[in-house]
C-alpha angles and dihedrals in degrees: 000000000000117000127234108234099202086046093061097041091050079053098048090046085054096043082050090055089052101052081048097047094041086055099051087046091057093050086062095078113191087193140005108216117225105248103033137301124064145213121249152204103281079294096174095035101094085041089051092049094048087058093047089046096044107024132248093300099059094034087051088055089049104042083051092054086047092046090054089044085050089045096047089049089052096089078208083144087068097050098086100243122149118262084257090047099040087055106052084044083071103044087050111036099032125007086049104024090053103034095055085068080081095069100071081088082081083089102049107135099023120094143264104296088047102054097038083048094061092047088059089052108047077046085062094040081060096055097050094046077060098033086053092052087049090065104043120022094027096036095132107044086090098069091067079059099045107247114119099193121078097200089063094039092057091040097053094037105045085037097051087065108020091055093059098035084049091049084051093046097054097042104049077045096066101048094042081046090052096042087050101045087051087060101043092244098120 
């Protein structure tokens, strides 16, 4: 099949908005947890809405350009981790956990459960991708808190943010699902 290339550019101009759009939503914080991490404004959820609309290849590009938005923003250069550790911060808390926001594209074409339901889901891939650097490159950040075990730190840390910001996500997905769909947009 031969591609359209104004329709490609007109997607990769929308992709583009919604990276934009996804990065000036994350700078509007609800709430800013106590011990780090915070819940935005429906953040993922433009990212989330370019995969649905264009399918995994073209989220997973997205996602990608916003992961690299969300890494240069960290200010992780500035947190004093060695070149090795600082690295694999990246991978981990921001390339992965960010990118696999583009997979939600995996349910382009099936209905409203399905699509809200991988929104839930690359929200909990996130998660994970956090919940995995807790453990092993932030292991220790639980013991000024007084809590000696990394598995519940991170637990309790990347959860205390990422369940809520999760709750919004779906929810504002389903209605913007819904609103799209209506319209035959999505």
């Amino acid at each position: 099949m031969k591609t359209n290339t104004k329709t490609n550019l007109l997607t990769l101009i929308e992709c583009a908005m919604m990276v934009a759009l996804s990065f000036v939503l994350s700078l509007i914080k609800l709430w800013e947890m106590p011990f780090g991490g915070s819940i935005t404004f429906l953040s993922m959820l433009p990212v989330c809405v370019a995969s649905l609309r264009h399918g995994a290849k073209w989220g997973l590009g997205t996602a990608f350009v916003y992961s690299i938005t969300q890494a240069a923003v960290s200010g992780a250069a500035g947190w004093g981790l060695s070149p090795t550790v600082l690295i694999v911060c990246y991978l981990l808390d921001y390339i992965l956990a960010f990118t696999v926001l583009g997979l939600c594209g995996t349910a382009r074409g099936k209905g409203l459960k399905s699509k809200t339901f991988s929104v839930a889901t690359v929200c909990v891939m996130r998660f994970i991708c956090h919940y995995l650097s807790g453990v092993t490159i932030w292991k220790g950040s639980g013991l000024e808190h007084g809590i000696a075990n990394s598995y519940i730190f991170s637990l309790l840390y990347n959860g205390g943010y990422m369940l809520p910001e999760t709750v919004f996500t779906v929810a504002g997905a389903y209605f913007i699902i819904k609103a799209l769909e209506s319209r035959k947009l999505l």
